[in-house]
C-alpha positions as CSV (number, residue, x, y, z in Angstrom):
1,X,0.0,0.0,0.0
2,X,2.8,2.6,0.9
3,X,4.6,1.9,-2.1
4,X,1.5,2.3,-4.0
5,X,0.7,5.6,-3.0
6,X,4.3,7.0,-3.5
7,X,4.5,5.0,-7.0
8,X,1.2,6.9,-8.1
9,X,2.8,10.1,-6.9
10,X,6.3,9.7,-9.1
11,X,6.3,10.4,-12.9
12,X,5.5,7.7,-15.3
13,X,8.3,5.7,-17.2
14,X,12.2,4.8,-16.1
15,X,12.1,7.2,-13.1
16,X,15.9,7.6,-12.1
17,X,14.8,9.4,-8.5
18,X,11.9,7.4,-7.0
19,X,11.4,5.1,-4.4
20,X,12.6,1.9,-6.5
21,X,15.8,3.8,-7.4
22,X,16.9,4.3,-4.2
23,X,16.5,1.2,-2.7
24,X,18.2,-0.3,-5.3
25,X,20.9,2.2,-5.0
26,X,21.0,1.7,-1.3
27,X,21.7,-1.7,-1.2
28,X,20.4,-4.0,1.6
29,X,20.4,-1.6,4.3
30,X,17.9,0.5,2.9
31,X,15.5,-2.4,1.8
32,X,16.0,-3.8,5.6
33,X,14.8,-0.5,6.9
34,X,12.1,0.2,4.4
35,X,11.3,-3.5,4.9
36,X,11.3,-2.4,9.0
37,X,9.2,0.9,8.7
38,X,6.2,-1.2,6.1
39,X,6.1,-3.4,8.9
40,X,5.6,-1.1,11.5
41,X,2.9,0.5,9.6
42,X,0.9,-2.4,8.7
43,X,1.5,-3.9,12.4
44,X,0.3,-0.4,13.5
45,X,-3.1,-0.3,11.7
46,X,-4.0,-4.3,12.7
47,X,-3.9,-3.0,16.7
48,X,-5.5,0.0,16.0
49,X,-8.5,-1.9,14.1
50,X,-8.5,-4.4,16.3
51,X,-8.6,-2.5,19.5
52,X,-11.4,-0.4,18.3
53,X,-13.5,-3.3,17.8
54,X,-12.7,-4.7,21.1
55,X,-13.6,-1.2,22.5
56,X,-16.5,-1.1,20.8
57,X,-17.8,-4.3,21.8
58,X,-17.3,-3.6,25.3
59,X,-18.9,-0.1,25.7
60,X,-21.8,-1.8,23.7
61,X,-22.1,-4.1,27.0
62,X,-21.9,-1.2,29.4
63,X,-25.3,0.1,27.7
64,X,-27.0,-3.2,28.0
65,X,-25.5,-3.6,31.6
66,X,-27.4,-0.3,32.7
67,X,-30.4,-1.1,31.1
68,X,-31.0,-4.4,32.1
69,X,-29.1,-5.8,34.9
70,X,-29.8,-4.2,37.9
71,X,-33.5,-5.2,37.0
72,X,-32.7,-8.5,38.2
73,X,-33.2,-10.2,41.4
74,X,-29.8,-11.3,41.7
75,X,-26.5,-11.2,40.6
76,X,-26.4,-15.0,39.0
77,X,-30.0,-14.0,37.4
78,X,-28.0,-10.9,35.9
79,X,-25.0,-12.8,34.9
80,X,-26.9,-14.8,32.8
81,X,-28.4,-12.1,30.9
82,X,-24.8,-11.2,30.0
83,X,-22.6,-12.4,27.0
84,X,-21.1,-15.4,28.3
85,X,-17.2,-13.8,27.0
86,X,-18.9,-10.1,28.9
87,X,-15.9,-8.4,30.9
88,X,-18.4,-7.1,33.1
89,X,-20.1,-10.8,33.1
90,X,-16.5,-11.5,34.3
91,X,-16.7,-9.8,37.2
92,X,-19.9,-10.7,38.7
93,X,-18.3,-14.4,38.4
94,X,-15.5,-13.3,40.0
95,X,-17.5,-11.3,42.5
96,X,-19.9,-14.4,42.7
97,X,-17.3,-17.0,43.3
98,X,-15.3,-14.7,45.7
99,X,-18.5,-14.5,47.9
100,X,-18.7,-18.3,48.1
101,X,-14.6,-18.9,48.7
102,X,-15.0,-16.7,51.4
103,X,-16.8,-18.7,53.6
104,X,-14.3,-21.8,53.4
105,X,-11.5,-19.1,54.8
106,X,-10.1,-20.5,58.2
107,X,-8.1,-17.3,58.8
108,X,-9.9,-14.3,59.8
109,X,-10.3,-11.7,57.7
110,X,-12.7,-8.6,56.5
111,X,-15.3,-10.0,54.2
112,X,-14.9,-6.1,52.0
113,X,-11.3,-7.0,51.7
114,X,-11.5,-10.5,50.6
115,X,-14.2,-9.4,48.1
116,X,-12.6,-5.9,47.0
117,X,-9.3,-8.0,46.3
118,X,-11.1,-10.1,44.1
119,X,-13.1,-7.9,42.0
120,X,-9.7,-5.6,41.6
121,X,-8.0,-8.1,40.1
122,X,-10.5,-8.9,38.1
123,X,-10.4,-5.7,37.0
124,X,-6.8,-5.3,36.2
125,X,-7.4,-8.2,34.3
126,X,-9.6,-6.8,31.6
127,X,-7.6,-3.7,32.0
128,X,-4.4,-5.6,30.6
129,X,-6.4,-6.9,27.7
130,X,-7.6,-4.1,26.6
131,X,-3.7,-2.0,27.1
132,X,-2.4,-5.4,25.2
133,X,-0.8,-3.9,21.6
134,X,-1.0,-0.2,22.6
135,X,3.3,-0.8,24.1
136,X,4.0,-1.5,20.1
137,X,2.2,1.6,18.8
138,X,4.2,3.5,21.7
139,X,7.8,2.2,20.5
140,X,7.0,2.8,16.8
141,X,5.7,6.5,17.4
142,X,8.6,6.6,19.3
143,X,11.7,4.8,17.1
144,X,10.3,4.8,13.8
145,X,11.5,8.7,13.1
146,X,15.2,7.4,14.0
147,X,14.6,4.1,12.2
148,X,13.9,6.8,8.7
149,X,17.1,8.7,9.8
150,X,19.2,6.0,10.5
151,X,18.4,5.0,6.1
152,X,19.0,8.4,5.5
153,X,22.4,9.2,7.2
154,X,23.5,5.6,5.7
155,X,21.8,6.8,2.2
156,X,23.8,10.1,2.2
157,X,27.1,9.0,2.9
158,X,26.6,6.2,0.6
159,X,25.5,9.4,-2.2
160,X,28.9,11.0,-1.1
161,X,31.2,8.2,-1.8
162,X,29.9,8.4,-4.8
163,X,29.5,11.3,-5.5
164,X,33.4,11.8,-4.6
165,X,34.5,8.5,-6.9
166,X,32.9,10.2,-9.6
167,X,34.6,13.7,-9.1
168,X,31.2,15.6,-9.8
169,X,29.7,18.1,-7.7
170,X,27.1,19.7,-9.8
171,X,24.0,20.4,-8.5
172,X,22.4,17.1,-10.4
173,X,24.9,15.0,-9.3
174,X,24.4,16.0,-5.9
175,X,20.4,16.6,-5.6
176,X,19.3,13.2,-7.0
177,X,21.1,10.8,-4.5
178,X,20.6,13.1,-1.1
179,X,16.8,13.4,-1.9
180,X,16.7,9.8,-2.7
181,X,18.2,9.0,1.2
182,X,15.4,11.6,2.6
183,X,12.5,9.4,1.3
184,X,13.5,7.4,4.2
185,X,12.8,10.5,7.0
186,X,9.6,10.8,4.6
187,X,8.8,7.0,5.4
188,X,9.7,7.0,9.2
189,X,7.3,10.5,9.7
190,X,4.8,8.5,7.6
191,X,4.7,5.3,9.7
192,X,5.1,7.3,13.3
193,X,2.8,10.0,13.2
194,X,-0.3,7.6,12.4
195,X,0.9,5.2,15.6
196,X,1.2,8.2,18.2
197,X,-2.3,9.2,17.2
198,X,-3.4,6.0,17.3
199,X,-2.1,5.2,21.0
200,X,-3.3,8.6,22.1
201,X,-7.1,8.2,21.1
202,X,-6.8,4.3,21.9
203,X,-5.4,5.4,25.6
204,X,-8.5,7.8,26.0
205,X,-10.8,5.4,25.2
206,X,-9.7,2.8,27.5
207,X,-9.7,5.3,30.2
208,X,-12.9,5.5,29.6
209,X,-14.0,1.8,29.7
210,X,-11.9,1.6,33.1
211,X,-13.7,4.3,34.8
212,X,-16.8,2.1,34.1
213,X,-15.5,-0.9,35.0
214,X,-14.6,0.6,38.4
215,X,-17.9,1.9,38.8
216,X,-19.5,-1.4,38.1
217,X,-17.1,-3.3,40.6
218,X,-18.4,-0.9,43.2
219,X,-22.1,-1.4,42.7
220,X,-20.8,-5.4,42.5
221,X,-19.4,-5.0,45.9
222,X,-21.9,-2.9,47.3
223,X,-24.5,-5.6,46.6
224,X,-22.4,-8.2,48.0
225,X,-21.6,-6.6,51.0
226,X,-24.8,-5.7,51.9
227,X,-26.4,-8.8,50.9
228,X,-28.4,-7.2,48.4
229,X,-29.8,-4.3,49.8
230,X,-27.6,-1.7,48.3
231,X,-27.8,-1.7,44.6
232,X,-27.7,1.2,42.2
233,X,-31.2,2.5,40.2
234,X,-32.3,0.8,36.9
235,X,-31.4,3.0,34.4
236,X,-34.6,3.6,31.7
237,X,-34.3,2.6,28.3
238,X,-36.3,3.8,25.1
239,X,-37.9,6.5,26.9
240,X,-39.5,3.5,28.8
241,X,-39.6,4.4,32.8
242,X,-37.3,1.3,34.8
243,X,-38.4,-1.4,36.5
244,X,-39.0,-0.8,40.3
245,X,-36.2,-1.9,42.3
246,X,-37.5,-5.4,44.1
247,X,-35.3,-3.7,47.6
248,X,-34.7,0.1,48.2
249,X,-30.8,0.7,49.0
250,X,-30.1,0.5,52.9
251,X,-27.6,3.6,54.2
252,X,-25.1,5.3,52.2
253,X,-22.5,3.1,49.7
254,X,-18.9,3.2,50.5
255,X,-17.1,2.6,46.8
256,X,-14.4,0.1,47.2
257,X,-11.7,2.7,46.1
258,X,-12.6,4.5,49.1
259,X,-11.4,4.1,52.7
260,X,-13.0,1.6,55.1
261,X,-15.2,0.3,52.2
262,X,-18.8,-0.7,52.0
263,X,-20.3,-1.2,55.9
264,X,-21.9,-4.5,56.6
265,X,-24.7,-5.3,58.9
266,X,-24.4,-8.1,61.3
């Protein structure tokens, strides 16, 4: 694709100073680095694809999760209203199954923090999925510039000893080598700036899904801990007014992020 564009961009016929010309005049190092920065670029453009599909997916479950979930009578009955592969499915079986390890504990400890561990790991987990890829768009944003200069400063001084065995130093002989060994600045610019964008709006986004996966953990935990009786308000869909709650909340919610978590009644 990238030689395609930069073909249709160079005159017609036996072009002496395109793309083709220089990489054969820059032997093997230049076709290694070209070779480098393509696959960057293609690399680049599979995780961004890819992750915005993922993304997607998983926002789309956030709007089912409001709308229909907390309707339920319990957290199982929920679950299975989920997509079986549902992060947040994910962590009301983690939630779930934490709840029911934590009875066959023989040491003592705090039911919130054996429950909060659970569902933050859980959380990280997704989390790590979802940052999986965005390190390689980081690293080509971030080397491919040098990668371009490194086939330029090897291009150059290639042009000079050249230039110098031929004893010329007119303006043609000079101009059609040096702007061949820039094509590959051109290149690393071409294949970086799309990956930094690319990492930058993929970041955002996934701040985004985290913030409401941490909210959902809370409400989780918040339900568990109070065996049911704190649990946040159906959220109406279509213009269509929610469900009524089968229990009102009981007292005020401590999130799990927050110091001395969600209170318990004994």
């Amino acid at each position: 694709m990238l030689m395609t564009i930069l073909a249709a961009a160079a005159p017609k016929g036996d072009n002496p100073y395109g793309l083709e010309a220089a990489l054969r005049e820059g032997g093997l190092i230049a076709q290694t680095v070209f070779g480098i920065l393509v696959l960057m670029l293609f690399v680049s453009l599979y995780i961004l694809f890819t992750k915005l599909f993922e993304q997607q997916k998983i926002i789309n479950q956030y709007k089912r999760v409001r709308a229909q979930f907390w309707q339920s009578n319990s957290l199982r009955e929920g679950a299975a209203k989920l997509e079986k592969n549902s992060a947040y499915r994910q962590i009301v079986d983690d939630g779930v199954q934490a709840q029911d390890q934590y009875k066959e504990l023989t040491d003592p400890i705090e039911a919130h923090d054996w429950l909060h561990g659970s569902l933050a790991r859980s959380e990280a987990s997704i989390n790590s999925q979802l940052n999986g890829g965005l390190a390689f768009l980081a690293t080509t944003g971030a080397t491919a510039p040098f990668i371009g200069l490194f086939g330029t400063v090897v291009g150059i001084y290639r042009a000079l000893i050249k230039i110098g065995s031929a004893g010329q130093a007119s303006i043609d002989a000079v101009a059609g080598p040096v702007g061949e060994a820039l094509i590959m600045t051109a290149l690393g610019l071409v294949v970086a700036v799309p990956a930094v964008l690319a990492y930058n709006f993929l970041q955002r986004r996934n701040k985004a899904i985290s913030e409401n996966l941490n909210a959902f953990s809370n409400d989780v935990l918040g339900y568990l801990a109070s065996d049911g009786r704190v649990r946040p308000k159906a959220v109406a869909v279509a213009g269509k007014a929610p469900a009524a709650a089968t229990a009102k909340p009981v007292g005020p919610t401590t999130t799990a992020g927050q110091a001395g978590g969600v209170q318990t009644r004994a």
